[in-house]
N, C-alpha and C positions, 0 to 999 in steps of 0.2 A: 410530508411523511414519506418514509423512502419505501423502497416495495421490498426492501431485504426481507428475505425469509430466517438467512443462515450467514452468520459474520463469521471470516474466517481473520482469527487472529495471532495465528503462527506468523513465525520470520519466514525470509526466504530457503530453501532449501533443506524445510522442512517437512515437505509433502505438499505443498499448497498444490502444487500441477496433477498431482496426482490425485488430489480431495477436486480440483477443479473437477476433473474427468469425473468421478464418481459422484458430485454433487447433482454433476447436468445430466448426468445418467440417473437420480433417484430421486429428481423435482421434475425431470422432465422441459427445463426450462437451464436459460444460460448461465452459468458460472463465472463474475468478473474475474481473471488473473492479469497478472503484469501481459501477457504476449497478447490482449485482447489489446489493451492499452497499443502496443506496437501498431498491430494489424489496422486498427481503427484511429482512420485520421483526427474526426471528431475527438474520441479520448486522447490523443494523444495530448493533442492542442489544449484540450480543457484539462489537464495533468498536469502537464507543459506552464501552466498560468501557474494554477494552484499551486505544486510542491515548489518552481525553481522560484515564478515571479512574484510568488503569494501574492494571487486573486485568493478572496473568499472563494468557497465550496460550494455547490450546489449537489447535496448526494441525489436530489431529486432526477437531477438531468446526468449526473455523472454516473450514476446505476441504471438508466434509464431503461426497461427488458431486462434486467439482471435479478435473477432471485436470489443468488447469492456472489459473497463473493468473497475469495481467499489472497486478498491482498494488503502483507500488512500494513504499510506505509500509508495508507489511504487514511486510515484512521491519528493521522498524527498533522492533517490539516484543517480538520474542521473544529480544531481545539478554540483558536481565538474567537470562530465566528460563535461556538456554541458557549461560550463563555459571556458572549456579548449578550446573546439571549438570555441566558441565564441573570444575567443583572439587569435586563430591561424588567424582568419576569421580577425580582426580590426587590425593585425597584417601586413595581405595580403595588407588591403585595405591601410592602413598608408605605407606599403614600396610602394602599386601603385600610393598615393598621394607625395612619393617624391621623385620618377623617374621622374614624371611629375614636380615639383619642380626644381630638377635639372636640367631639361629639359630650363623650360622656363632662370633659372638661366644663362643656359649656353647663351643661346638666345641674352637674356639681359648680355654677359658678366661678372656676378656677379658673382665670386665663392668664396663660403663660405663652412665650414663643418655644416653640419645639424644633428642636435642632435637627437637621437633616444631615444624615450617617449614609455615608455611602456603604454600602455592601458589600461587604468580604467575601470573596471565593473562595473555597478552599479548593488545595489541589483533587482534579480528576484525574482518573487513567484513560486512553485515549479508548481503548472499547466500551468502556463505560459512555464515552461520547457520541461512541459512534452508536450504541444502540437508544442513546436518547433519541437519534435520527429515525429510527427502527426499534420502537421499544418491544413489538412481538417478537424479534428474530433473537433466534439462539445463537450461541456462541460457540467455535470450533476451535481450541486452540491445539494447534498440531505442534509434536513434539521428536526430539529422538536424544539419543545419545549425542553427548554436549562434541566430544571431541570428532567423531563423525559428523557430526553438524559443522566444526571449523576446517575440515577439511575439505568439504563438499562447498561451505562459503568462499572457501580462497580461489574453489576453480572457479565460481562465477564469476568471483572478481575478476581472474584474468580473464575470463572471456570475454566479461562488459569491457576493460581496459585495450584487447585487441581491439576490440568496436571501437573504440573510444578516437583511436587512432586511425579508425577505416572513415571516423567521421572528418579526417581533414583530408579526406578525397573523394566528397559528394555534399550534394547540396540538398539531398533528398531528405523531406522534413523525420522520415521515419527515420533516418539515420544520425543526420543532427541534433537531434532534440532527445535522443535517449539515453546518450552517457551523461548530460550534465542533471537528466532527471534521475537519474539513476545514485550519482555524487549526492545530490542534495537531499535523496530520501536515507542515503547513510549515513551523513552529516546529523540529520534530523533525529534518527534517531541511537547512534553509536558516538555520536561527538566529532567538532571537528580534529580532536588526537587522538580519536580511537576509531577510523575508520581506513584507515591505510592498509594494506593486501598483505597478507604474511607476517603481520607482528601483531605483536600484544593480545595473545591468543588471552593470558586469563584474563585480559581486563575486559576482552570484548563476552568473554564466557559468565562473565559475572555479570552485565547488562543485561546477559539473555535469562540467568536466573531471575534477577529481578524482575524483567520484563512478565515471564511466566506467571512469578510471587503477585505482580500488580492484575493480571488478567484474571486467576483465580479467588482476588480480593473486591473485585470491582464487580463480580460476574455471579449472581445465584448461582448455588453448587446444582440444583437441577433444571440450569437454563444453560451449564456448560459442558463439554466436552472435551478431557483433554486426552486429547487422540494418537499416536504413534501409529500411521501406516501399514505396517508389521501386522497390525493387530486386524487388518483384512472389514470385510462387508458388519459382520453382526456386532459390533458396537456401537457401529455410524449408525446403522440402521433404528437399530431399539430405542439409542436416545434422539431420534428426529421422529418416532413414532410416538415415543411414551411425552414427545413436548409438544403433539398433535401437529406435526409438520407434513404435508402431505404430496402427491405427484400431482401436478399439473392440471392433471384430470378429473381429482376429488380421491383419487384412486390412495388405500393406505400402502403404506411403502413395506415391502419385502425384499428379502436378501437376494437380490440377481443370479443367476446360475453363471456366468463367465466372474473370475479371478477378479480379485481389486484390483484396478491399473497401478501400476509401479510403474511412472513414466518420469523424464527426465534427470535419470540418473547418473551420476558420477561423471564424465568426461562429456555427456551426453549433451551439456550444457553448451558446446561447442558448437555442435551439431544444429542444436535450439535453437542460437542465434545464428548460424547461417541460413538454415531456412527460413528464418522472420527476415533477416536483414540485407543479408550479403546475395543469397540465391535473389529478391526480388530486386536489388539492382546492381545485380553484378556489371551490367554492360557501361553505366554510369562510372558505377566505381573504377570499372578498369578502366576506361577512357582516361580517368583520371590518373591514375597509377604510371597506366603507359605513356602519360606525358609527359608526368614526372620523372618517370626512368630516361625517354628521350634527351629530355632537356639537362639532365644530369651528365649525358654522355656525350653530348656534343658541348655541353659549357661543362668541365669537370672542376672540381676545387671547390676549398672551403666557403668560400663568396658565392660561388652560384649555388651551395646550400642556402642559406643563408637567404637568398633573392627568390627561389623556390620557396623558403618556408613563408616570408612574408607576403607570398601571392596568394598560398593557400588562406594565409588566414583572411585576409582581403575577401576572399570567392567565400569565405564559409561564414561571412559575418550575417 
């Protein structure tokens, strides 16, 4: 059973860093976001398995001190494992509906062979999954305006994609292992032709509808929240009080006296990822850089690219 208090099931770059910040400010306990993932070798790695290598999930160990957490991709791997459960479970229940079967069968003298049916799933949405992990915790689905949302999506993109490429000049696992977790939870959930940077804004705009459409269908209307930012401390508040969610301490939750955080904003994303990434191994990274530039200038030409690139990839396997 996970210890989530509060699932947050906005996309990226729709306030999650900022609902992070205000979450662990009004449980008093920590907030999982994507930069904890970074920070934290552990998550990383156990992320690392799960979304690129598909390991089964463990939310137990994977939220492990976490009360909450506003990250959405998280809820889009523990589909297969919770699925499995779910048919061992309709499994159980179908073999105790036909002991009891054969039961009255025998009663009634009727015996027959009874055919064993396997169990049809039908489709879930992944927050619905995720809170079978967490059936107390409420739901946060953060929102904004669709076309400011694509606009604000493309910058991360470029941001993750400059990363992407700082990752074939280190070997440093925090740097390595985050663009292609990054690819694979787009992939996961935008499609492998609908996640590419700068196009097919409606079709990715329409995903997002749906995605909302399915979180507000899967989700009790007074177990959720859909939240816009903008809209500051007294929303969050009332519906984490009136769904008896509380601080840390026992303590009931009130409206803080300091502004909602508005963190991570617009360009800002740039900045994000070099204090996670680039600030903690810049010396690495340039070492690397400066070789490459070296070795470019005293072997110049198309060939000694070429012998450069294949070295890198060699060191970064």
């Amino acid at each position: 059973m996970s210890s989530l208090r509060v699932i947050g099931a906005g996309l990226p770059r729709s306030g999650t860093k900022s609902c992070k910040a205000a979450l662990a400010q009004l449980l008093g306990e920590p907030c999982c976001h994507f930069e904890d993932v970074i920070q934290d070798q552990r998550l990383l790695d156990s992320w690392h398995g799960v979304v690129v290598r598909g390991k089964p999930a463990n939310f137990d160990k994977l939220f492990a001190g976490y009360s909450a957490c506003t990250m959405w991709w998280q809820q889009q791997q523990q589909q297969q494992q919770q699925q499995q459960q779910q048919q061992q479970q309709q499994q159980q229940q179908q073999q105790q509906q036909q002991q009891q079967q054969q039961q009255q069968q025998q009663q009634q003298q009727h015996y027959h062979h009874l055919r064993n049916q396997q169990p049809r799933l039908t489709g879930q949405h992944d927050c619905k999954i995720l809170k079978a992990a967490a059936p107390g915790a409420v739901v946060l689905l953060t929102v904004r305006d669709q076309r400011a949302w694509w606009r604000s999506y493309n910058t991360l993109n470029a941001a993750v994609r400059v990363h992407g490429i700082l990752c074939c000049c280190s070997r440093m696992p925090a740097v390595a292992k985050l663009y292609p977790l990054w690819v694979a939870a787009m992939v996961a959930f935008f499609g492998a032709r609908c996640s590419g940077f700068g196009r097919d804004m409606e079709a990715h705009l329409e995903l997002v509808s749906r995605h909302e459409e399915r979180v507000r269908a899967a989700v009790p209307a007074g177990r959720l929240l859909v939240f816009d930012v903008k809209q500051g401390w007294e929303p969050l508040v009332s519906f984490l009080d009136a769904n008896g969610v509380r601080h840390a301490s026992g303590a009931r939750l009130t409206v803080p006296m300091q502004p909602f955080p508005h963190l991570n904003e617009g360009s800002g994303v740039f900045l994000w990822l070099w204090n996670l990434v680039w600030h903690r191994h810049r010396a690495d990274i340039a070492l690397r850089v400066a070789s490459a530039l070296g070795w470019l200038y005293f072997f110049p030409g198309p060939t000694s690219v070429v012998i450069l690139l294949v070295l890198l990839r060699i060191l970064i396997r």
